[in-house]
Backbone bond lengths (Angstrom), bond angles and torsions (degrees), N, CA, C in turn:
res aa  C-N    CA-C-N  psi(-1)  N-CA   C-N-CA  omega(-1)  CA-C   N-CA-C  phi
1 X - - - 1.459 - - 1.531 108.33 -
2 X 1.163 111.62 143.35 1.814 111.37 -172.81 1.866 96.87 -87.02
3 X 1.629 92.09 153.52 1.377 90.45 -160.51 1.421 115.26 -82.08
4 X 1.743 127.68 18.61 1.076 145.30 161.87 1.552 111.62 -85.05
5 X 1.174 123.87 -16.74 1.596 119.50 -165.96 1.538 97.97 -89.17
6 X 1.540 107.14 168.33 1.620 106.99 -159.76 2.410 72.51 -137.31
7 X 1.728 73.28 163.93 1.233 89.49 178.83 1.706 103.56 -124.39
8 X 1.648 119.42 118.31 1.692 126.52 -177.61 1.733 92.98 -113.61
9 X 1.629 87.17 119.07 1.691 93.92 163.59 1.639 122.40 -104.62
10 X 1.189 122.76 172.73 1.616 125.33 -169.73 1.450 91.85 -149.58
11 X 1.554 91.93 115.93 1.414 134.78 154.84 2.354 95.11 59.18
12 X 1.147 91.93 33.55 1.705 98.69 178.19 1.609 85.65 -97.22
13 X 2.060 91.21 140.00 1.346 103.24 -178.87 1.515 100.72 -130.02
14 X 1.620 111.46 -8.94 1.364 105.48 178.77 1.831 111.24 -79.66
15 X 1.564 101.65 -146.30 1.253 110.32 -151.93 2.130 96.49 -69.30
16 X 1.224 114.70 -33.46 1.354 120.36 151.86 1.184 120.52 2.87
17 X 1.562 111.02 -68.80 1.419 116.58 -154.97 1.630 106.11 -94.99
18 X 1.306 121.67 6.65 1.002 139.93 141.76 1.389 139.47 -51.62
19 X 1.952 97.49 -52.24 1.194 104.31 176.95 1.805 119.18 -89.13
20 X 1.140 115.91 -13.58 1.122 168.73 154.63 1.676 110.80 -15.47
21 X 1.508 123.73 91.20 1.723 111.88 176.16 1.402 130.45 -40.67
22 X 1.996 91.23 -46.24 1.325 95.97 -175.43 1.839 105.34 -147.75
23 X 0.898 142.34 118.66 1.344 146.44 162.41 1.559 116.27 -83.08
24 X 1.388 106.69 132.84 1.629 125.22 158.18 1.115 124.55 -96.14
25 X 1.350 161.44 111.55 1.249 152.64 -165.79 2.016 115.93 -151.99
26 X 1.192 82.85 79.09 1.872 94.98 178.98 1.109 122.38 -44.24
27 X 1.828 117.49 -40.49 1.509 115.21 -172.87 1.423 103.13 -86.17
28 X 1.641 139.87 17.92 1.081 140.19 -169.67 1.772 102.37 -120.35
29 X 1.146 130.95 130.11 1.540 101.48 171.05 1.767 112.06 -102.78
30 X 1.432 106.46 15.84 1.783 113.84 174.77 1.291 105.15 -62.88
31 X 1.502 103.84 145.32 1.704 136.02 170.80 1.520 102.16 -114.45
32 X 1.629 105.47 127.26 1.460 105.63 160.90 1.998 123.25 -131.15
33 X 1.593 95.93 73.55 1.529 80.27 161.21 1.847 97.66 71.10
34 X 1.522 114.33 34.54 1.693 108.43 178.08 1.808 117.32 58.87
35 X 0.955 111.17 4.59 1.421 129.47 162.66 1.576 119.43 -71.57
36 X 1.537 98.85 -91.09 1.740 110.30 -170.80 1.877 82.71 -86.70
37 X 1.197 94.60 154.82 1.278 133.23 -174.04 1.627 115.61 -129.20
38 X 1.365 126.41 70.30 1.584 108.94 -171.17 1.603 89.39 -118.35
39 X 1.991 88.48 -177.97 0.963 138.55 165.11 1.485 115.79 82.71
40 X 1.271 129.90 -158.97 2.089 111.19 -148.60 1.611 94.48 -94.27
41 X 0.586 153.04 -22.59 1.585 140.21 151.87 1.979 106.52 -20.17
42 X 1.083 96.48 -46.54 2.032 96.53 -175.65 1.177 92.68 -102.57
43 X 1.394 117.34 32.03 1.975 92.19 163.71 1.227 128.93 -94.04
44 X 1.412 133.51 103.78 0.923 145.48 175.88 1.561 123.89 -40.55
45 X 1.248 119.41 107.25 2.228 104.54 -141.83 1.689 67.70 -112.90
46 X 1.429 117.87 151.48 1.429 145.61 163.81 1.707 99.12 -49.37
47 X 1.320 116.55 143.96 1.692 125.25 -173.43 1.583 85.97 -58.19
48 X 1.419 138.94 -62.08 1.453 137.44 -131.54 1.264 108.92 -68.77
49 X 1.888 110.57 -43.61 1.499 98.49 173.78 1.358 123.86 -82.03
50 X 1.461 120.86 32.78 1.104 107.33 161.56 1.746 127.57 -93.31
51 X 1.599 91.88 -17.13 1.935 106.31 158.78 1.117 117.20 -81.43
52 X 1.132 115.21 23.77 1.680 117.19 155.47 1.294 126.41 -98.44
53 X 1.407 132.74 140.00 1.495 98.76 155.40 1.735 106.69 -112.84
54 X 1.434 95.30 -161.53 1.506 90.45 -149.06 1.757 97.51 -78.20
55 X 1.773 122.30 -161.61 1.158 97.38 -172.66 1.992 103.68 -117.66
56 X 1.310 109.01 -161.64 1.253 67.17 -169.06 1.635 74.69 -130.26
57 X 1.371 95.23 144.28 1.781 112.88 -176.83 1.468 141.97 -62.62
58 X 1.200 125.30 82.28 1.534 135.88 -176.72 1.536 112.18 -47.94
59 X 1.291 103.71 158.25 1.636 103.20 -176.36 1.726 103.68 -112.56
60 X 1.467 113.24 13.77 1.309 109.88 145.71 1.248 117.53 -164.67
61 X 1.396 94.60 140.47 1.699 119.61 -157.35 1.755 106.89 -68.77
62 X 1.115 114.54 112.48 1.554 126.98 161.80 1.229 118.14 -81.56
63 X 1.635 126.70 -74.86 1.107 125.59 -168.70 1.798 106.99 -117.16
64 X 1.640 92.19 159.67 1.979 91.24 -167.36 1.898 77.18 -124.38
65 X 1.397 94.32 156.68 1.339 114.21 178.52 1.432 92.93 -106.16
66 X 1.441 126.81 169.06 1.882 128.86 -171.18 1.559 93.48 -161.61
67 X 1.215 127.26 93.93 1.540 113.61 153.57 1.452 113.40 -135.95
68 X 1.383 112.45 125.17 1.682 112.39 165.23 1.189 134.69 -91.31
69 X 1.696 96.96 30.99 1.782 100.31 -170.18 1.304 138.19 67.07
70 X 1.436 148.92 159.25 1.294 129.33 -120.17 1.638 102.08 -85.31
71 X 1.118 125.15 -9.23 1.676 145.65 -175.00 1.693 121.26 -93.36
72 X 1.125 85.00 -69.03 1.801 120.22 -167.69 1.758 89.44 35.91
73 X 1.163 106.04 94.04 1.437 133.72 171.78 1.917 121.78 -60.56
74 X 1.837 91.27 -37.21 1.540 106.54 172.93 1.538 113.45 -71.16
75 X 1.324 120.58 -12.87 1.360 128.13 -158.08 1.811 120.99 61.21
76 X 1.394 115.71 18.61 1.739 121.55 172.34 1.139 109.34 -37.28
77 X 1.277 122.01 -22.26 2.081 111.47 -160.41 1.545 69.16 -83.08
78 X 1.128 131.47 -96.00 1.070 135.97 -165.34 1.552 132.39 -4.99
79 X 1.596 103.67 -61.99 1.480 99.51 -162.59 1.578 85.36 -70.18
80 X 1.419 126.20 -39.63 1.236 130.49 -155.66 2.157 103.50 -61.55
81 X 1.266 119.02 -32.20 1.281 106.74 -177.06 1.304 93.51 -93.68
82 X 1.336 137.81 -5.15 1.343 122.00 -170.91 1.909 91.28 -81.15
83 X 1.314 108.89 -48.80 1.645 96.98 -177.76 1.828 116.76 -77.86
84 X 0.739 108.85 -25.23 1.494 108.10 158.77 1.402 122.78 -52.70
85 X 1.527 114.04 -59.78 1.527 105.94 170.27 1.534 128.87 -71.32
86 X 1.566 115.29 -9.28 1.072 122.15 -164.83 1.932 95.38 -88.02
87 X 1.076 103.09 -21.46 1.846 99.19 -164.44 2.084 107.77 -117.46
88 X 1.454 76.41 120.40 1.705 96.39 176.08 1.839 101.54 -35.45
89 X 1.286 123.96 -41.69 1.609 106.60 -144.08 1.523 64.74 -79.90
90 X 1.328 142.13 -119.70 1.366 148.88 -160.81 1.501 117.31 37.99
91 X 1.593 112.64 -44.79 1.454 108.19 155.87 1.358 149.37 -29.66
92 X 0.894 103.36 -44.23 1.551 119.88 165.10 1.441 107.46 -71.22
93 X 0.783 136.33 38.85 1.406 145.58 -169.13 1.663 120.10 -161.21
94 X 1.335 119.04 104.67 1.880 123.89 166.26 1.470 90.62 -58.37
95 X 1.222 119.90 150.02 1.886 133.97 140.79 1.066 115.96 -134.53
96 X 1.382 125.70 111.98 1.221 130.34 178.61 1.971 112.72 -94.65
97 X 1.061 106.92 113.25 1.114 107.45 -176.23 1.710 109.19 -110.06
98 X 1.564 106.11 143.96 1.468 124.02 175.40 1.416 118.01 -115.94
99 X 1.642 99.94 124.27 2.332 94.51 171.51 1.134 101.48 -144.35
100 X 1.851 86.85 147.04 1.424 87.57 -156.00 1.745 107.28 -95.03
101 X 1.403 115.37 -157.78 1.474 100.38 -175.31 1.355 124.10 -80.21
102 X 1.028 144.95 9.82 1.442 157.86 -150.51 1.948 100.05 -126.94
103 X 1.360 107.86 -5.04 1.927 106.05 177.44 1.310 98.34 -66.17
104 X 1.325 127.83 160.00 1.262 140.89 -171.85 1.810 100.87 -87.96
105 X 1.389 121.09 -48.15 1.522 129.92 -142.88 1.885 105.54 -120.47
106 X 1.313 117.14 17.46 1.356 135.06 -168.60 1.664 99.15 -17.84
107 X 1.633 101.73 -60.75 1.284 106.28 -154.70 1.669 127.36 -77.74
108 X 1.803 100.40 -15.78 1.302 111.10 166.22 1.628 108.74 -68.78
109 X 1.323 111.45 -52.10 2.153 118.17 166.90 1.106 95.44 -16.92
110 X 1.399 112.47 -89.06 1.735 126.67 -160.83 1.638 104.69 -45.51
111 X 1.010 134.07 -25.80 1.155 127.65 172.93 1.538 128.35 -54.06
112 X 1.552 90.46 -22.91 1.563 100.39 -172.13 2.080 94.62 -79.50
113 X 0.879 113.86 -46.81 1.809 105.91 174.35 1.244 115.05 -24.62
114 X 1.198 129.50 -0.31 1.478 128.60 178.61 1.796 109.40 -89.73
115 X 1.494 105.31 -10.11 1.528 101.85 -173.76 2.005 79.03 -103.18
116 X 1.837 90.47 149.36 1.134 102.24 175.75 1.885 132.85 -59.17
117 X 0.991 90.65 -42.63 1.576 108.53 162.39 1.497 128.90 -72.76
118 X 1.218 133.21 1.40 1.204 138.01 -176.09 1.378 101.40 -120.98
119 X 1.346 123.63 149.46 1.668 129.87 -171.02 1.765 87.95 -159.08
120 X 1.112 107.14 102.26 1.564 126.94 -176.35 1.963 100.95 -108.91
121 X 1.756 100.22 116.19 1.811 100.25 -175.61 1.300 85.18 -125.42
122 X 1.980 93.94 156.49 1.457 88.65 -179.90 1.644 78.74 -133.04
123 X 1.644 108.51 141.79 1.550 134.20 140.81 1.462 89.83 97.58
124 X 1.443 130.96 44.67 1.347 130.11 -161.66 1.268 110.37 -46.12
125 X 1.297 126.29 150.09 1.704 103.85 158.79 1.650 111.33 -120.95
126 X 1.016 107.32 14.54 1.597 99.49 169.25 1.690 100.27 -159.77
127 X 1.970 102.27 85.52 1.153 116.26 162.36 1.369 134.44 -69.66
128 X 1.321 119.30 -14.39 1.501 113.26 170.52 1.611 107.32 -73.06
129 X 1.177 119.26 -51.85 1.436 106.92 169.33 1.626 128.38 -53.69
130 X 1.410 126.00 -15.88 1.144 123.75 179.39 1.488 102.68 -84.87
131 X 1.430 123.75 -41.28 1.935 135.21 -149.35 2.035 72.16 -76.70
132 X 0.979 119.11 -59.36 1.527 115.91 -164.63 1.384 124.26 -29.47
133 X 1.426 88.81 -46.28 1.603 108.21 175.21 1.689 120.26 -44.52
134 X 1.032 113.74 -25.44 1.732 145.26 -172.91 1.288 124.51 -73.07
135 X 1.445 124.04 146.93 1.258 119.11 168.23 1.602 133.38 -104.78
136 X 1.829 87.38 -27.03 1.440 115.36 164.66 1.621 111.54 -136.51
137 X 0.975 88.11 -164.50 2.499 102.79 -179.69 1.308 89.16 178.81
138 X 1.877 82.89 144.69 1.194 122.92 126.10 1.591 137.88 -94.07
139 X 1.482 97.87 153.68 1.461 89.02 -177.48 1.307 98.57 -154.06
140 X 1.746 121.96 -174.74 1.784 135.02 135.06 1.282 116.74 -64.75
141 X 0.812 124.93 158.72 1.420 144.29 -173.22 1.612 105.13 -81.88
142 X 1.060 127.77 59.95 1.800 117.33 -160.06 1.577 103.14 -154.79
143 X 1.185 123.62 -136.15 1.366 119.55 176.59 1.495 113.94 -74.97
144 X 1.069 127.59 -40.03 1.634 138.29 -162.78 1.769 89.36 -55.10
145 X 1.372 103.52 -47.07 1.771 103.50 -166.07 1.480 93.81 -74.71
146 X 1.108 138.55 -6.37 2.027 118.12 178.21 1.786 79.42 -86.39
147 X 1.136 125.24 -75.25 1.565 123.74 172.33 1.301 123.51 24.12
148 X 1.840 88.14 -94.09 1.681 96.95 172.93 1.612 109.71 -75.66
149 X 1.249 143.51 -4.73 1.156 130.79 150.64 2.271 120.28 -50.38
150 X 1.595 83.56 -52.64 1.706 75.34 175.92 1.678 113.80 -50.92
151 X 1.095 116.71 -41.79 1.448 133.04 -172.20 1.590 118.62 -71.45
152 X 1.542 102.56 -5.91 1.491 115.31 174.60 1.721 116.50 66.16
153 X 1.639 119.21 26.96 1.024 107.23 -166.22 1.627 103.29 -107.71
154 X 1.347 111.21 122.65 1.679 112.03 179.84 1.648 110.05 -30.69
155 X 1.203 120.20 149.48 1.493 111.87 -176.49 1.420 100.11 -150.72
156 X 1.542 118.90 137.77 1.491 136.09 177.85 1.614 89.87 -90.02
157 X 1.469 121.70 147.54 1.362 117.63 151.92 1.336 129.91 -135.28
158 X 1.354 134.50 146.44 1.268 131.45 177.02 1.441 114.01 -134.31
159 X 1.557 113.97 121.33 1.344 119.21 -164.81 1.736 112.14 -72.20
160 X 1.056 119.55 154.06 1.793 108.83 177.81 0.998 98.70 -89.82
161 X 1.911 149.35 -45.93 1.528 148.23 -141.57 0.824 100.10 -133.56
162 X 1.407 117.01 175.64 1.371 140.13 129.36 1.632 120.15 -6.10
163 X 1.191 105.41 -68.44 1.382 149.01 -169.73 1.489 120.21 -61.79
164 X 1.427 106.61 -47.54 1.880 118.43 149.45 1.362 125.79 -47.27
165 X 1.903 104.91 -47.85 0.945 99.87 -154.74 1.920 109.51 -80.04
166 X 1.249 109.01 -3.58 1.970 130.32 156.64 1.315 114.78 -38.78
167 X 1.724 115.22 -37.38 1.622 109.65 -152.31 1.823 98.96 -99.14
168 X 1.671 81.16 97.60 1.404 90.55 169.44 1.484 133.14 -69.80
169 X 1.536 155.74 28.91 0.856 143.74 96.53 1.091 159.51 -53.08
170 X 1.714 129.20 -1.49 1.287 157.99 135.91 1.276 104.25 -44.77
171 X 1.267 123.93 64.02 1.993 93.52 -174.13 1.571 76.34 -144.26
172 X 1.892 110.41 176.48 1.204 137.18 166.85 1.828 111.57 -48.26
173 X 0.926 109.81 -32.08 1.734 108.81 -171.17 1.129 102.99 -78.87
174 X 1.424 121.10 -24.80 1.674 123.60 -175.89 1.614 119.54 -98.08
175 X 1.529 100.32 11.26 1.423 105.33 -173.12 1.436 121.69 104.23
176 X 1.497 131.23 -6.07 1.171 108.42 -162.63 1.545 92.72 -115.88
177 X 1.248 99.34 -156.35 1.893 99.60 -158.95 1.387 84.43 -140.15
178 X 1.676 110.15 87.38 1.635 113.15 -161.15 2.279 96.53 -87.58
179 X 1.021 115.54 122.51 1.775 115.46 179.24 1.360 110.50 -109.96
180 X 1.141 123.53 9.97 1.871 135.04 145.12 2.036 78.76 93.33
181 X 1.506 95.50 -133.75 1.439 114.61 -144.68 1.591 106.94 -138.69
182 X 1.545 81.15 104.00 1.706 88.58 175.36 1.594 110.41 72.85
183 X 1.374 106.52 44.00 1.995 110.65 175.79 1.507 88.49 -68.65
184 X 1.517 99.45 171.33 1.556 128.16 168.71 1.452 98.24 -82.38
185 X 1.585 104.73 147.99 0.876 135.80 131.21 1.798 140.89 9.59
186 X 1.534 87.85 -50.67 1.579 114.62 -163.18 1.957 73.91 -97.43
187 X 1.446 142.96 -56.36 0.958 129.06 -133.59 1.577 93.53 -112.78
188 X 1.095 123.99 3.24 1.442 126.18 139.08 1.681 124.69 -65.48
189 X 1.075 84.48 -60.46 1.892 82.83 177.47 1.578 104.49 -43.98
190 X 1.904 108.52 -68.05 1.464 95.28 -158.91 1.518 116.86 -76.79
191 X 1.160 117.06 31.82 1.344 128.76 167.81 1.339 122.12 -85.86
């Protein structure tokens, strides 16, 4: 590298951003001294949702959007369709759920498409048009939640790590309905 060139990192939290001229990091809202650069001001939003606009808010909820991002490490898709399909009131309710390619159990998910109300996609490629469809979401606390924020859609969140639970713009002051890491069961539902 010539000894004039600078090195700019994005959204690096390891030893990187250390070595690092200048860092951007959206899901972080830390300042260091003209260095790190965080929080949603530098978020870099995907070209597609920007031909969206946002949606516009019903005063009763039909359908819930569900994605934990291309992993979801906590297993949320999961417990979350396991209590959904298991309980009569849930009916009254579409859920469209999205996973991405990196889930461990793809093919047991898709299994759930057999109940009428559930529509389980895997590796979406054009998520602003699907989250639209929605009245509410779930999500992680990570990029997916700035997402359905551009799109204006109320959002519950639950962090998977350590590491989620850092990204200070996901929070209650910004609108979302933040339920930390790894709630019960019982405090999912009445959420």
């Amino acid at each position: 590298m010539p000894e004039n060139g600078k090195i700019i990192n994005f959204e690096d939290e390891g030893e990187g951003a250390g070595q690092a001229d200048l860092v951007f990091n959206a899901l972080y809202s830390e300042q260091n001294g003209g260095k790190i650069y965080g929080g949603e001001k530098y978020y870099i939003a995907p070209k597609l949702f920007m031909l969206y606009n946002p949606v516009v808010l019903k005063e009763k909820v039909e359908k819930v959007f569900i994605s934990f991002g291309g992993a979801d490490p906590q297993n949320y898709t999961d417990r979350l369709l396991n209590i959904i399909s298991s309980k009569e009131k849930y009916n009254a309710y579409k859920f469209i759920i999205a996973i991405g390619r990196a889930k461990t159990n793809v093919d047991a998910l898709l299994e759930f498409n057999k109940y009428q109300n559930i529509n389980v996609y895997f590796d979406v490629k054009n998520m602003p048009e699907l989250m639209r469809e929605c009245d509410v979401s779930m999500t992680s606390r990570g990029r997916t939640a700035y997402e359905l924020a551009i799109l204006g859609i109320p959002t519950i969140v639950l962090s998977q790590n350590k590491r989620e639970e850092g990204h200070g713009f996901v929070c209650d002051e910004n609108g979302f309905m933040y339920m930390g890491t790894n709630p019960s069961d019982h405090m999912i539902e009445s959420t």
